[in-house]
C-alpha positions as CSV (number, residue, x, y, z in Angstrom):
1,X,82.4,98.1,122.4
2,X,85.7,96.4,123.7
3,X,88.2,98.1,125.2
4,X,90.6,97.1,122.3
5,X,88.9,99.1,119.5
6,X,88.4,102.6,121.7
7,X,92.4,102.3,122.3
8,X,92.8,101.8,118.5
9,X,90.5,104.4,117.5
10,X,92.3,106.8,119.5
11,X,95.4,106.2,118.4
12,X,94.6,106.9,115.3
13,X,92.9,110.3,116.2
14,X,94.9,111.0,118.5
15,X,97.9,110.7,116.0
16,X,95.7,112.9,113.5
17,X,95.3,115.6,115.7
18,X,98.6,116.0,117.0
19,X,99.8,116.3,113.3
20,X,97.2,118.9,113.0
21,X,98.1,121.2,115.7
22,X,101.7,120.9,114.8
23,X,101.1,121.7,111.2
24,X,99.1,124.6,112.3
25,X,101.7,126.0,114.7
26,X,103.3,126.5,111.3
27,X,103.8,129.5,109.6
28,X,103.1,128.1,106.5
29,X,100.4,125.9,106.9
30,X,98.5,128.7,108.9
31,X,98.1,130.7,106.1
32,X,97.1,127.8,103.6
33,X,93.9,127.1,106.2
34,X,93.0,130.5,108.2
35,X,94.0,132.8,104.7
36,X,97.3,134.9,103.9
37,X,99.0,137.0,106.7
38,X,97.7,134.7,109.5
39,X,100.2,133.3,111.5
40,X,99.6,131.2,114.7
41,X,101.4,134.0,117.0
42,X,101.2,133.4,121.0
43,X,99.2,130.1,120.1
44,X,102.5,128.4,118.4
45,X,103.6,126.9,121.3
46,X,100.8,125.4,122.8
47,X,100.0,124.1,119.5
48,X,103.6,122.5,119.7
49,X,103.2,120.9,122.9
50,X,99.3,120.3,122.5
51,X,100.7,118.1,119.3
52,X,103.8,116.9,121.0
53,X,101.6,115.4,123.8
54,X,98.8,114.1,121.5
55,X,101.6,112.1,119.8
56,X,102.6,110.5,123.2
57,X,98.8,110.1,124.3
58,X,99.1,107.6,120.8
59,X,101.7,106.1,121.8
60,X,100.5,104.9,125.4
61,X,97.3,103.8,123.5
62,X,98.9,101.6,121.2
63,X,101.1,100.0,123.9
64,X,97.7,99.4,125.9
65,X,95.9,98.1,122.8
66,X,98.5,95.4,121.3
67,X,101.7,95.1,123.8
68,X,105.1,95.8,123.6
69,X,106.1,94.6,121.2
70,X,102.9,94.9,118.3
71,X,102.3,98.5,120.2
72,X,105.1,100.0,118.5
73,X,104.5,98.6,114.9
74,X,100.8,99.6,115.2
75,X,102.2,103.2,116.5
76,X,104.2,103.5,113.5
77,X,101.5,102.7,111.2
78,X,98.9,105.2,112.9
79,X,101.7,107.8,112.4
80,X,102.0,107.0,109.0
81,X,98.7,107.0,108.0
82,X,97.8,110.4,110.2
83,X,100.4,111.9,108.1
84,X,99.3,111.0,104.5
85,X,95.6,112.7,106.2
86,X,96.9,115.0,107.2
87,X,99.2,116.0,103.8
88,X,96.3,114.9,102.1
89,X,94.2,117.4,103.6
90,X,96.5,120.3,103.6
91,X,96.9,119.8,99.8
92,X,93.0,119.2,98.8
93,X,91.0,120.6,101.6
94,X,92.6,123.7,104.1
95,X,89.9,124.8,104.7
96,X,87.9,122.4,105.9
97,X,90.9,121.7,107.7
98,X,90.4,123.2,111.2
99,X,87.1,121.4,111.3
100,X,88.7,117.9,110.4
101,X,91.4,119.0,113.4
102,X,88.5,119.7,115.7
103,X,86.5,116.6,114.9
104,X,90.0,114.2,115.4
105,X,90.2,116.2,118.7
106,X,86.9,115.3,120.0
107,X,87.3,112.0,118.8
108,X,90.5,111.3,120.6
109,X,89.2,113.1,123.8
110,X,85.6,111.0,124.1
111,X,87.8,107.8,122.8
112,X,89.9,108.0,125.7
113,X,87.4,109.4,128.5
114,X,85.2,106.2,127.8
115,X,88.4,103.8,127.6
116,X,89.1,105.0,130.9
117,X,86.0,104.4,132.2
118,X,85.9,101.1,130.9
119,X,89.0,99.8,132.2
């Protein structure tokens, strides 16, 4: 597997996940997936930042994967697409959506441990 398609496959789960965890530092979106009256509580913020820095991890793997100048096109795509998942899944599936956030998580963490190793 080429270095190329493990920094493309995490920036798309790596996109995914940091929707996740900023959709479940919300209020809202807490409830819809863990059941009414939870809210994320002391977690809220490092769901914020855990999300905020999974966004950025994307970004540095797009730049890697097609340059400076493709990188932020494909970025802007992955975002796009992470966010129709991720609305998808909120609408038709919250509570399977957890798991889905897990699994994107794991993804994105193996993706770029082996990238790393790679390069």
């Amino acid at each position: 597997m080429t270095t190329d398609s493990l920094l493309l496959g995490l920036v798309f789960a790596a996109s995914l996940a940091g929707f996740c965890a900023l959709s479940l530092a919300m209020d809202r979106h807490s409830e819809d997936v863990f059941g009414r009256g939870s809210t994320p509580g002391p977690w809220r913020r490092w769901l914020q930042l855990g999300g905020a820095a999974l966004l950025c991890l994307s970004l540095v793997a797009s730049l890697r994967a097609a340059g400076s100048t493709i990188g932020w096109v494909l970025w802007l795509g992955a975002l796009t697409a992470a966010a129709l998942a991720t609305v998808g899944l909120l609408s038709y599936a919250p509570r399977r959506f957890h798991w889905i956030a897990f699994a994107a998580a794991s993804v994105t963490l193996c993706s770029s441990l082996l990238a790393a190793s790679v390069t």
